[in-house]
Backbone as JSON, one array per atom type, in Angstrom:
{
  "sequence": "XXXXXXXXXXXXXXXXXXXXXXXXXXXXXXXXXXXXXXXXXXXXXXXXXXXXXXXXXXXXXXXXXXXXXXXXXXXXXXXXXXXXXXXXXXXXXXXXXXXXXXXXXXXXXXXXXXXXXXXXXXXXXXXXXXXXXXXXXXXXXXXXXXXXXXXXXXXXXXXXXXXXXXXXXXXXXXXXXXXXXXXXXXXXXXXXXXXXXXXXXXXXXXXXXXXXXXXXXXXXXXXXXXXXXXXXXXXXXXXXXXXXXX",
  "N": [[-24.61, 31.81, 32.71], [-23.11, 31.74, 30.3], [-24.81, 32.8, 28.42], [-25.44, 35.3, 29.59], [-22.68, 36.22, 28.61], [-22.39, 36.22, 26.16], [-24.42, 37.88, 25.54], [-23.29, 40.47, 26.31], [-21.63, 40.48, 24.29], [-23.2, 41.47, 22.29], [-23.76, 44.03, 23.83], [-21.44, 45.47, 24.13], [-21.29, 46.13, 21.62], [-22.97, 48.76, 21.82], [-23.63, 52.31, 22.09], [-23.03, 54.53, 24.91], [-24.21, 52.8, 27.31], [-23.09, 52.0, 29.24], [-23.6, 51.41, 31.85], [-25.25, 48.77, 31.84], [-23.21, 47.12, 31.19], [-21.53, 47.22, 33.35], [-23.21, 45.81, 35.19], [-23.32, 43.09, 34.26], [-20.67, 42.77, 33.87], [-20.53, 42.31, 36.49], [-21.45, 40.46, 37.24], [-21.31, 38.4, 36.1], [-18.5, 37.84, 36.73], [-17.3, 36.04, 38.47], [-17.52, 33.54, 36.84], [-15.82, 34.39, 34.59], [-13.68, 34.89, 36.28], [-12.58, 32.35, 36.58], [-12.3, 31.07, 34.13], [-10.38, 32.48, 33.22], [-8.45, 31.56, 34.92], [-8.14, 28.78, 35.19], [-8.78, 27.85, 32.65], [-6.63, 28.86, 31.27], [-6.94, 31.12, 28.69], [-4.92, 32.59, 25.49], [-4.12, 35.96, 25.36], [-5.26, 37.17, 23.09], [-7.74, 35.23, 22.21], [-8.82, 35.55, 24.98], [-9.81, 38.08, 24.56], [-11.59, 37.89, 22.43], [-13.42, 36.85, 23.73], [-14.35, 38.03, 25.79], [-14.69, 40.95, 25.2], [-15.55, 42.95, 26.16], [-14.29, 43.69, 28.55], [-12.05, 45.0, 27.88], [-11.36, 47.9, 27.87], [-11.17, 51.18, 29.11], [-12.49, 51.96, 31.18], [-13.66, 49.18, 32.11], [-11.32, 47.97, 32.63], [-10.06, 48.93, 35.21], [-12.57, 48.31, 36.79], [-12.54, 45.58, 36.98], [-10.48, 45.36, 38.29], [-10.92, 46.3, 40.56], [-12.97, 44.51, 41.42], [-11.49, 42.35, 41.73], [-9.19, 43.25, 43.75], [-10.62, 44.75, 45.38], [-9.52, 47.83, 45.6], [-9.05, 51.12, 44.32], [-8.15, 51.59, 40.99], [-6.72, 54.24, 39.45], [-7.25, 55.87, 41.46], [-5.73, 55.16, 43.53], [-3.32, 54.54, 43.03], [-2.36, 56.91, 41.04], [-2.07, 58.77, 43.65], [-0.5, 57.7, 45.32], [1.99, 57.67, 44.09], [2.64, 60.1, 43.17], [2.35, 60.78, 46.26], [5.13, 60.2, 46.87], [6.58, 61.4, 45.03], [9.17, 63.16, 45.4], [10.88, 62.16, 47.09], [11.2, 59.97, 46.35], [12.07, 61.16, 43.1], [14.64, 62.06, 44.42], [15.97, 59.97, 45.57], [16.6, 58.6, 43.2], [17.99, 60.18, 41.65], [19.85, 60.47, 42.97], [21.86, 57.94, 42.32], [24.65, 56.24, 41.15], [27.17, 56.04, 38.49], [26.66, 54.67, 35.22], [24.09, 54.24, 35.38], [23.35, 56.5, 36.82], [23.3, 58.31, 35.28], [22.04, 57.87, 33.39], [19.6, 58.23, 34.23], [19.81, 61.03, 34.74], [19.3, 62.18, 32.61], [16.74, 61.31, 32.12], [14.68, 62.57, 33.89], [15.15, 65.21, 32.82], [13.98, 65.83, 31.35], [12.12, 67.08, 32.4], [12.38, 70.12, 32.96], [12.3, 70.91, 30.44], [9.35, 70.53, 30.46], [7.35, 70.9, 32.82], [5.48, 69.27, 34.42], [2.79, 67.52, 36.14], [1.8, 65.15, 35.25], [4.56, 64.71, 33.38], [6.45, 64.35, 35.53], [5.21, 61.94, 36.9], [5.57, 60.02, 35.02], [8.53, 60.08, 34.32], [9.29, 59.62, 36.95], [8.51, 57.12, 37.31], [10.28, 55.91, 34.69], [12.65, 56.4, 35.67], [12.59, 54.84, 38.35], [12.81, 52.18, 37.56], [15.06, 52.49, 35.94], [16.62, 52.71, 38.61], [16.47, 50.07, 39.73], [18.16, 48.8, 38.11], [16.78, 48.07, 35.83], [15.73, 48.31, 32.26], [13.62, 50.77, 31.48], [13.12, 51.16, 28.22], [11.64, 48.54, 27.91], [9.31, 49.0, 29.6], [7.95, 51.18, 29.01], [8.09, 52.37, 25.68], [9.15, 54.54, 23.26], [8.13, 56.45, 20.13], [8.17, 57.62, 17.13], [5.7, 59.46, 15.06], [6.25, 59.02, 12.29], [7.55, 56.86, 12.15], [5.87, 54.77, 12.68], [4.6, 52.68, 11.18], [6.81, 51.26, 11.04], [7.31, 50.82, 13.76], [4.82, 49.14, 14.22], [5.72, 46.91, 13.5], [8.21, 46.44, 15.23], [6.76, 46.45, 17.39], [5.7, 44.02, 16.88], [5.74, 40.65, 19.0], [6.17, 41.71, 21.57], [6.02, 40.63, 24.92], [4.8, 41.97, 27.01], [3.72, 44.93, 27.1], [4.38, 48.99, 27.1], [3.52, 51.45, 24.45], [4.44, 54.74, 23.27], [3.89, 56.95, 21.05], [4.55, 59.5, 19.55], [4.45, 62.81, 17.09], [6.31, 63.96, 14.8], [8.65, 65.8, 15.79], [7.09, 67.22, 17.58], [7.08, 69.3, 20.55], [8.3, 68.7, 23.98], [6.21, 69.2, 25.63], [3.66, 68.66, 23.86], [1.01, 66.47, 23.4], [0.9, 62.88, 23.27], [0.39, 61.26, 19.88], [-0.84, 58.15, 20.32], [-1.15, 56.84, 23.04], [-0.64, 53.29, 23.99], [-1.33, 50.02, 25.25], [-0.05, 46.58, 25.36], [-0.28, 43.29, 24.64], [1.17, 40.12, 24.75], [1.55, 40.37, 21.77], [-0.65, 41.48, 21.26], [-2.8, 44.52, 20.84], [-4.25, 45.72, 23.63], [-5.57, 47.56, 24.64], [-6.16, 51.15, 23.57], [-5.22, 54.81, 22.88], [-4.91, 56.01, 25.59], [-4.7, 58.35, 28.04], [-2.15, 59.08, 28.99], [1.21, 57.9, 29.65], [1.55, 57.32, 31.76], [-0.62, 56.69, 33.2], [-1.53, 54.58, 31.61], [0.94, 52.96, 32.7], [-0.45, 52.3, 35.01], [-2.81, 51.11, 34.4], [-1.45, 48.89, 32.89], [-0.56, 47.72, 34.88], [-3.05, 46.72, 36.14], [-4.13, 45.05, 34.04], [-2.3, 42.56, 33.76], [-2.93, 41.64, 36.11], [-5.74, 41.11, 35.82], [-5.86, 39.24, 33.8], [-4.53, 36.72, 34.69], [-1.85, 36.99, 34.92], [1.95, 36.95, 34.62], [4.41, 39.1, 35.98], [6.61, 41.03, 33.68], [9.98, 39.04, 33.51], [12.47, 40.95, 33.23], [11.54, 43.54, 34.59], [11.09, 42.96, 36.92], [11.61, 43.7, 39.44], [10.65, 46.66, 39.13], [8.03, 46.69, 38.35], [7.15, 44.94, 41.24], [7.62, 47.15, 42.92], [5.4, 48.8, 42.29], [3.24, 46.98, 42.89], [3.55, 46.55, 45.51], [4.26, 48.24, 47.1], [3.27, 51.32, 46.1], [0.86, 50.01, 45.47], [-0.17, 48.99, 47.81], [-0.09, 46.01, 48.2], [-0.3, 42.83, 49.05], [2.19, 43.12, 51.03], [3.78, 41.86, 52.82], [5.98, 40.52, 51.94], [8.86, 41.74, 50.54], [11.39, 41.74, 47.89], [14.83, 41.99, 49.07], [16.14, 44.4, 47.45], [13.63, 45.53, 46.62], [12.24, 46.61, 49.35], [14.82, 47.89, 50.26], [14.56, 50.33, 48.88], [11.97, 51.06, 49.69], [12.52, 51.71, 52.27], [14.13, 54.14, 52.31], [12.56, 55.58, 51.24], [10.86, 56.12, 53.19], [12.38, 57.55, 55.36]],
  "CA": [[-23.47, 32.69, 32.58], [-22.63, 31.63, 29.29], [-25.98, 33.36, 28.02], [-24.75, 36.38, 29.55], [-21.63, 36.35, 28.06], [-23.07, 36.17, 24.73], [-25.38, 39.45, 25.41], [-22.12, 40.89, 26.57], [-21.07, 41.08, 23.28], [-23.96, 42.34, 21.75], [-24.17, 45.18, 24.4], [-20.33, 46.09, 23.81], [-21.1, 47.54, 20.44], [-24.27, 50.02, 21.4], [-23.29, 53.05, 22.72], [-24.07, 54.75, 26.26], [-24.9, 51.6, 28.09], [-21.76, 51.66, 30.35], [-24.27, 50.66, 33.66], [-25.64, 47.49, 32.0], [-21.97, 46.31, 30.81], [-21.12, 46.91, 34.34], [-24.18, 44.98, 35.23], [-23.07, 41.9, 33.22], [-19.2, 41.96, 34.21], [-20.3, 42.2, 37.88], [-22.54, 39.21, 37.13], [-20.11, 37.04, 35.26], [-17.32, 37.8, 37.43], [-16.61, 34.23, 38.93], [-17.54, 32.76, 35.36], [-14.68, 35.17, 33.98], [-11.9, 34.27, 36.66], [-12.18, 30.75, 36.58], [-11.8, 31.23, 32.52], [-8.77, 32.95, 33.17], [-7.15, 31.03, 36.2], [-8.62, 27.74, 35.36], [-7.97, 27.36, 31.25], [-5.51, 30.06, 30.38], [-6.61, 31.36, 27.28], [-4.51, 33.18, 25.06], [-5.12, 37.15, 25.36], [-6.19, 37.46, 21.74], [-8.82, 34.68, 22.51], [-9.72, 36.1, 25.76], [-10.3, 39.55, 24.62], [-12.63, 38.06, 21.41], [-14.99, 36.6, 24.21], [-14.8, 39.18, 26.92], [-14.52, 42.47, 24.68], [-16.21, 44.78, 27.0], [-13.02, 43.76, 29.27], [-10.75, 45.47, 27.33], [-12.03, 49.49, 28.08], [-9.98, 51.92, 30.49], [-13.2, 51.72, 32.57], [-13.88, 47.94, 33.15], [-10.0, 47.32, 33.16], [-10.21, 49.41, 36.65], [-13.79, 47.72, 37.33], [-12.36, 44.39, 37.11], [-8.94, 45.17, 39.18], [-11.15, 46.29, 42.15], [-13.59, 43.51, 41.9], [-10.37, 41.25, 42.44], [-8.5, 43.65, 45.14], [-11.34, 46.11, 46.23], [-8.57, 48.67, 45.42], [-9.54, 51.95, 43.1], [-6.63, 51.37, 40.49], [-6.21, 55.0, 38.94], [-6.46, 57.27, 42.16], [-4.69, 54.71, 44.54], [-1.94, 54.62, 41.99], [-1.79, 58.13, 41.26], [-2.06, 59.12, 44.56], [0.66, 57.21, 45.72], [3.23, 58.03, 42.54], [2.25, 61.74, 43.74], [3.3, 61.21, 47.56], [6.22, 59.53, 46.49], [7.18, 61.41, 44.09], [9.93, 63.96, 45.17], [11.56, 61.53, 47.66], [11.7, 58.87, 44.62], [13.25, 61.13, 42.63], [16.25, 62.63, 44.96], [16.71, 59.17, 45.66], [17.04, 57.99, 41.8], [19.13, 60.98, 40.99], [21.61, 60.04, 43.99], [22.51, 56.83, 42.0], [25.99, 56.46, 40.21], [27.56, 55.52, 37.06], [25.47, 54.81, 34.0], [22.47, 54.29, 35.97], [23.2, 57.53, 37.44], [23.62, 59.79, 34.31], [20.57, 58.05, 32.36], [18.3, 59.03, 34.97], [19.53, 62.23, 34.8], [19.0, 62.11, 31.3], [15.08, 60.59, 31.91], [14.49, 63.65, 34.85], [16.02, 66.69, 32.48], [13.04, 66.3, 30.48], [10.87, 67.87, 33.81], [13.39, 71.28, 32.69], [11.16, 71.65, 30.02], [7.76, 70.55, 30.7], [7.55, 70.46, 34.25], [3.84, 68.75, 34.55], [2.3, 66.3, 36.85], [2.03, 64.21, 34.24], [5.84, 64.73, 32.84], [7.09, 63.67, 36.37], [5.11, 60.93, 37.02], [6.47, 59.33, 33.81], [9.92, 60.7, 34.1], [9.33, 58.74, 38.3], [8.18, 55.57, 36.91], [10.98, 55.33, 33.93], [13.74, 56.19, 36.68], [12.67, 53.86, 39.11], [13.17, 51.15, 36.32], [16.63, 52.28, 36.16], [17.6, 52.6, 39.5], [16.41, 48.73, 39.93], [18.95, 47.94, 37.08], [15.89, 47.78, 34.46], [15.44, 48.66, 30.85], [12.64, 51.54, 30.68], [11.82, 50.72, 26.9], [10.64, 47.53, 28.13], [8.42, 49.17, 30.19], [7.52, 52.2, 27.95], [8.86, 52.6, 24.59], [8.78, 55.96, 22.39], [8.11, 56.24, 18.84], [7.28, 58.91, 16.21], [4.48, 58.95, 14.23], [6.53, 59.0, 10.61], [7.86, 56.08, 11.99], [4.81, 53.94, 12.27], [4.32, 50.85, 10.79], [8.4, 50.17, 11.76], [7.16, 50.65, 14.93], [4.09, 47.73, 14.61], [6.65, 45.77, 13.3], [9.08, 46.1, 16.09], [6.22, 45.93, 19.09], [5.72, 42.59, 17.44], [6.97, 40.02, 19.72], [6.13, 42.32, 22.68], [5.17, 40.35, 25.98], [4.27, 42.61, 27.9], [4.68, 46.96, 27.56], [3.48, 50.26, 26.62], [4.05, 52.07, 23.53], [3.74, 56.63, 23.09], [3.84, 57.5, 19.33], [4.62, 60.93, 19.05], [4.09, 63.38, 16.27], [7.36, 64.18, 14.69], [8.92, 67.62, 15.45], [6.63, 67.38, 18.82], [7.72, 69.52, 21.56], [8.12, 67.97, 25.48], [4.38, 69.69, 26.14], [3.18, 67.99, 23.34], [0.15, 65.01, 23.93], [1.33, 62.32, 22.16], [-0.88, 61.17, 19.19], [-1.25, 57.78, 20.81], [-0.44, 55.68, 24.32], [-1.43, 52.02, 24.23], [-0.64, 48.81, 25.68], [0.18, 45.48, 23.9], [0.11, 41.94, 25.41], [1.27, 39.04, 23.42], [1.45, 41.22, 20.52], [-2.08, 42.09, 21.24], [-3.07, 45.78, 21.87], [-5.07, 45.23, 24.38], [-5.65, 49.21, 25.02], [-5.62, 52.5, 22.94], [-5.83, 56.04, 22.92], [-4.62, 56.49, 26.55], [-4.09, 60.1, 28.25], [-0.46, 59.4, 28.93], [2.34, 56.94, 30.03], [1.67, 56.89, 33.45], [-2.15, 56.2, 33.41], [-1.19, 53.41, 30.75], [1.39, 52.13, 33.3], [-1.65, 51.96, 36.31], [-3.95, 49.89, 33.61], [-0.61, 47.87, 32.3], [-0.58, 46.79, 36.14], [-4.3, 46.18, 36.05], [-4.69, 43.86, 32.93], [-1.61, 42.03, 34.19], [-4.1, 41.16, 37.7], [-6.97, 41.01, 35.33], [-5.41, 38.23, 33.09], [-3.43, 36.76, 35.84], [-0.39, 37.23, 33.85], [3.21, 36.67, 35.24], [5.39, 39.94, 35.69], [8.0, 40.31, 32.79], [10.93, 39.06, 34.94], [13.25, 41.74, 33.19], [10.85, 43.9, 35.14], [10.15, 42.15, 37.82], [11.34, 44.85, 40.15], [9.85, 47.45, 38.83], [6.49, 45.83, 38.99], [6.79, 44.52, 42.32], [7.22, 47.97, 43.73], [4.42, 49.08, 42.03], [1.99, 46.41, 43.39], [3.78, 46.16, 46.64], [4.56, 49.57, 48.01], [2.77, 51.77, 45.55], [-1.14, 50.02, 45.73], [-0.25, 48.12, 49.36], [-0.69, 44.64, 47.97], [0.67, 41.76, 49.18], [3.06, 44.1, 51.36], [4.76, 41.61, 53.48], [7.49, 39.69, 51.33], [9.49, 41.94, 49.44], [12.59, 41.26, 47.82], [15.58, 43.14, 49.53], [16.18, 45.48, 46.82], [12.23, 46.92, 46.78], [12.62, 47.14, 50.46], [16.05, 48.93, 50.49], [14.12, 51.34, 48.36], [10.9, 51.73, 50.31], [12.57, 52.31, 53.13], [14.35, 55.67, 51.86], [11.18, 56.64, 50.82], [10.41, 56.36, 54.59], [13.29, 58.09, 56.16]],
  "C": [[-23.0, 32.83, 31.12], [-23.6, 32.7, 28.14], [-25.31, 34.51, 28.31], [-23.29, 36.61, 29.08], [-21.76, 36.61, 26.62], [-23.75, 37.71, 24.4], [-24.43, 40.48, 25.39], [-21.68, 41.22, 25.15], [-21.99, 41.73, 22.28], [-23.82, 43.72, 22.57], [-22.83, 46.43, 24.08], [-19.96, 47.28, 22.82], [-21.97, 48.77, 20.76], [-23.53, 51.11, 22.43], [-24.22, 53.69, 23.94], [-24.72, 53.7, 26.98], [-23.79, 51.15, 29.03], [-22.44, 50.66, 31.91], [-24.85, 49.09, 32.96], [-24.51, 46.56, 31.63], [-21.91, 46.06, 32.24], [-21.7, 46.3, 35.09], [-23.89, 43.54, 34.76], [-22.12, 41.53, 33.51], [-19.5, 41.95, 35.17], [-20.4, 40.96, 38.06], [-21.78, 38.08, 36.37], [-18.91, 37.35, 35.92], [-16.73, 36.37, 37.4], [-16.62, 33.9, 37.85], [-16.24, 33.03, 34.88], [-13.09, 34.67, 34.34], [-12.03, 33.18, 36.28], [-11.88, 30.22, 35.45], [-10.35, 31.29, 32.76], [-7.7, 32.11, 33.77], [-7.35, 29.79, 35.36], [-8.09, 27.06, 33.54], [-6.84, 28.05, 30.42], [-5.62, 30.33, 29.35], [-5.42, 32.45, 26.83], [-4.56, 34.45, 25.66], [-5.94, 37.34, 24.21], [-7.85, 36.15, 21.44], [-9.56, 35.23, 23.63], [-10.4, 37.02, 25.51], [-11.45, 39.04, 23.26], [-13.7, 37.37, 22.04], [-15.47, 36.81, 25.12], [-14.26, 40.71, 26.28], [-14.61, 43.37, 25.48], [-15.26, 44.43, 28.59], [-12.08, 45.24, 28.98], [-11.37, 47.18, 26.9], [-11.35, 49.86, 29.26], [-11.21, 51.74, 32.14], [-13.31, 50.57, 33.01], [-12.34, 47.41, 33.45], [-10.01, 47.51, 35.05], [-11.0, 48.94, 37.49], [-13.06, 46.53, 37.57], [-11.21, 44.17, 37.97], [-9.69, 45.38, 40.48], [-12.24, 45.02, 42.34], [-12.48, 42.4, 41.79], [-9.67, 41.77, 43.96], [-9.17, 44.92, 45.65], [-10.62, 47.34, 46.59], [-9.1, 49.6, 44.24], [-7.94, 51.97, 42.6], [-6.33, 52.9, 40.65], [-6.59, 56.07, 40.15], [-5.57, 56.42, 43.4], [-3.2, 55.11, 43.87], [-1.6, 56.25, 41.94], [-1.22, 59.21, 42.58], [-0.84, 59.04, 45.26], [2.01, 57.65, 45.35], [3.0, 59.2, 43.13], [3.18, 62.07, 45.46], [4.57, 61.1, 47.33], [7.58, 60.41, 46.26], [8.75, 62.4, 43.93], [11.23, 63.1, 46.37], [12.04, 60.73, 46.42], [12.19, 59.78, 44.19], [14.55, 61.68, 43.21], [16.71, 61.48, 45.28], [17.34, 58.06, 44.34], [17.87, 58.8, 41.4], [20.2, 60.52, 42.09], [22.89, 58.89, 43.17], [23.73, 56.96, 40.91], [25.46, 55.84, 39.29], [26.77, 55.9, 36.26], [24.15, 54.78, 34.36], [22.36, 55.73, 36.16], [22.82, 58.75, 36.23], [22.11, 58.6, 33.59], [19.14, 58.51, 33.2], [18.22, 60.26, 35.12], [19.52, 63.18, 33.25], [17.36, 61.92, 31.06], [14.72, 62.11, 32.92], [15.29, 65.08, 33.85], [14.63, 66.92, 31.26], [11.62, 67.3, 31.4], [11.13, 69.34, 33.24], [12.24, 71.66, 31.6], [9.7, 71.5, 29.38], [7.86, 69.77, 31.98], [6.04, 70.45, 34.5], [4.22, 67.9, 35.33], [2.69, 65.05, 36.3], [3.36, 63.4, 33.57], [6.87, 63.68, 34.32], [6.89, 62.42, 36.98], [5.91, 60.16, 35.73], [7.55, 59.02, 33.73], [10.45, 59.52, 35.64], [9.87, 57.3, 37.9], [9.67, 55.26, 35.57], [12.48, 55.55, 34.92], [13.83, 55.22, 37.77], [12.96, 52.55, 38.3], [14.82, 50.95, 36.22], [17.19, 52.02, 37.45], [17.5, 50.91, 40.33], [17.21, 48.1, 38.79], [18.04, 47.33, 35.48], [16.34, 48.19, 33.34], [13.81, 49.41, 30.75], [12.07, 51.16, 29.8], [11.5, 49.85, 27.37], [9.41, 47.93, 29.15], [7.4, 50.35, 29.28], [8.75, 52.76, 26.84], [8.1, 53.6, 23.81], [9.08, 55.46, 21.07], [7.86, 57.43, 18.46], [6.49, 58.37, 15.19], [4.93, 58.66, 12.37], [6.96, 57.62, 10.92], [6.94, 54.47, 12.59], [4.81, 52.84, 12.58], [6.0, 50.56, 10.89], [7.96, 49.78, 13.19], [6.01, 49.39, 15.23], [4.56, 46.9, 14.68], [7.78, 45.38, 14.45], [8.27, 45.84, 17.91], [5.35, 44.35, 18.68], [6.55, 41.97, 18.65], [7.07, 40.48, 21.16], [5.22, 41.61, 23.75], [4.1, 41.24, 26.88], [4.62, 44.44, 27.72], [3.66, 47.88, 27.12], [4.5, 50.92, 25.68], [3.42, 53.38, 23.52], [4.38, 56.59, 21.55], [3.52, 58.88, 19.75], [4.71, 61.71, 18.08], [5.75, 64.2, 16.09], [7.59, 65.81, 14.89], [8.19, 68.25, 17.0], [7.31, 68.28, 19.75], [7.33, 68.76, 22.88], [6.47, 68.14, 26.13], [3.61, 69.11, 25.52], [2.32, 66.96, 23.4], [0.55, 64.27, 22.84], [0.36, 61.69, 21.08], [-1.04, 59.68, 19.69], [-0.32, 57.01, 21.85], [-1.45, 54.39, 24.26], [-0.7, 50.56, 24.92], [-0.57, 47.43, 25.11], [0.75, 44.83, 25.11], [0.02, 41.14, 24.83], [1.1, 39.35, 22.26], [-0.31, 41.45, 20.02], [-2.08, 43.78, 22.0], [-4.24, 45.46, 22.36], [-6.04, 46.85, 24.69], [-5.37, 50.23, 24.46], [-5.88, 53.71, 23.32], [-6.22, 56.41, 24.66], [-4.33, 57.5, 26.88], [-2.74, 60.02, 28.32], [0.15, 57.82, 29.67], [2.06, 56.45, 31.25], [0.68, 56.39, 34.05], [-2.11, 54.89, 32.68], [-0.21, 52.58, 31.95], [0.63, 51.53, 34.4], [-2.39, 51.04, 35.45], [-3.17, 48.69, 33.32], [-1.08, 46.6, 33.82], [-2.06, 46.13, 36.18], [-4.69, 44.78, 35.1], [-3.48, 43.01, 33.62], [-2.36, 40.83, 35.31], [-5.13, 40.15, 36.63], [-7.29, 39.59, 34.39], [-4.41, 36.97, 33.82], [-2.45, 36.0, 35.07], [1.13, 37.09, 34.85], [3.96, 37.91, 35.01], [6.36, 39.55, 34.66], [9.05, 40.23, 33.59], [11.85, 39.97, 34.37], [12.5, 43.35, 33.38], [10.46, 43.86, 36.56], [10.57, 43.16, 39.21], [10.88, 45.95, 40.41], [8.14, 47.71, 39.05], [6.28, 45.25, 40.49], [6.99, 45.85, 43.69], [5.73, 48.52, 43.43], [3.36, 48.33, 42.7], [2.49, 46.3, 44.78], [3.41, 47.78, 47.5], [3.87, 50.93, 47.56], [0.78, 51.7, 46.01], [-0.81, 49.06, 46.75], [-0.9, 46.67, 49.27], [0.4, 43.27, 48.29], [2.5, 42.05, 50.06], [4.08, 43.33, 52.51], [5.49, 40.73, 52.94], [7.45, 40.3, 50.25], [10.75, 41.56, 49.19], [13.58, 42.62, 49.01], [15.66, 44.34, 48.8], [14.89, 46.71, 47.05], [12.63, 47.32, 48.26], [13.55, 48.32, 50.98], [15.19, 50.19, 50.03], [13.29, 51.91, 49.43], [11.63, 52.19, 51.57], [13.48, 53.45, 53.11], [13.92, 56.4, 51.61], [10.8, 56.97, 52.33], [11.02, 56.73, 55.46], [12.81, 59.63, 56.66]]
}
């Protein structure tokens, strides 16, 4: 195993060889978890001796060879049925919760995409569990940069969009990535919401501990979202899911 692990990183750099990577992580699987569960490395050690981990495709490869679950159309799929019950029931919510969600949902007004509402879903459901959004996805502009490396030091767990100053709402942002232990673990994502389906993935993949100022947020997502682990939720997810199911 160790042999293959080694080739593994030779094969990482050559291009077009996606079937014998996936050949290699199938085949070092067990070797891999029992790394992970068994000595806990770092991430910035794990990822310098399982590289060909850290790709939008084996992130997804490696979440279903743990829960025989396809991450990015269960997930989307789901966020999609969801998605117009979730939000009449996040806009219902008072106070300050109430008005920043309708502050996070006014950006649909003008770019009303798939894309825009999943995003707009996922950073309202955050609020209406009493979260903090930026900790889940935090915005930047691109003049403002290197403040911004400097401030996703220190970052356990999240996703960062760098946008191109002056951008309009339609705009693709110039990049989405994810950062664990002040490691980017992930760049040059299509958007926020596909970055939040992989966040959940490397999380599994590393078996990482929800951030607990999160921890609701995340536990609808793996509970009620990709049907994992679906019988002990807290009350709160519950209260939720079952408004979704009225």
């Amino acid at each position: 195993m160790e042999k293959e692990r080694l080739e593994l990183l030779s094969e990482v750099n050559k291009r077009d060889n996606h079937q014998i990577i996936k050949m290699k992580m199938d085949k070092t699987f067990a070797h891999r978890r029992h790394e992970v569960v068994v000595d806990m490395p770092s991430v910035e050690e794990f990822k310098s001796r399982w590289p060909a981990l850290f790709s939008e495709r084996e992130i997804c490869a490696e979440f279903t060879r743990i829960t025989t679950i396809a991450l990015l159309s269960k997930f989307m799929s789901e966020l999609d049925h969801h998605s117009s019950k979730l939000s009449r029931v996040c806009r219902k919510k008072g106070g300050a919760a109430g008005r920043k969600i309708a502050e996070i949902m006014a950006v649909i007004e003008e770019n009303d995409t798939i894309a825009t509402r999943r995003v707009c879903n996922l950073k309202s459901l955050a609020v209406y569990f009493n979260e903090d959004p930026e900790k889940l996805i935090k915005e930047y502009l691109d003049v403002n940069f290197d403040n911004a490396q400097r401030r996703m030091d220190g970052t356990a767990i999240g996703i960062y969009v760098i946008k191109h100053e002056g951008a309009d709402a339609s705009d693709s942002p110039e990049d989405v990535g994810i950062i664990v232990e002040d490691v980017a673990v992930l760049q040059d994502i299509g958007d926020a919401a596909t970055a939040t389906a992989l966040l959940l993935a490397v999380i599994y993949n590393l078996n990482l501990s929800y951030p607990p100022e999160l921890k609701y947020t995340f536990e609808f997502l793996q509970k009620v979202l990709m049907g994992i682990d679906t019988n002990r939720l807290s009350n709160k997810v519950q209260v939720l899911k079952n408004k979704l199911h009225e």
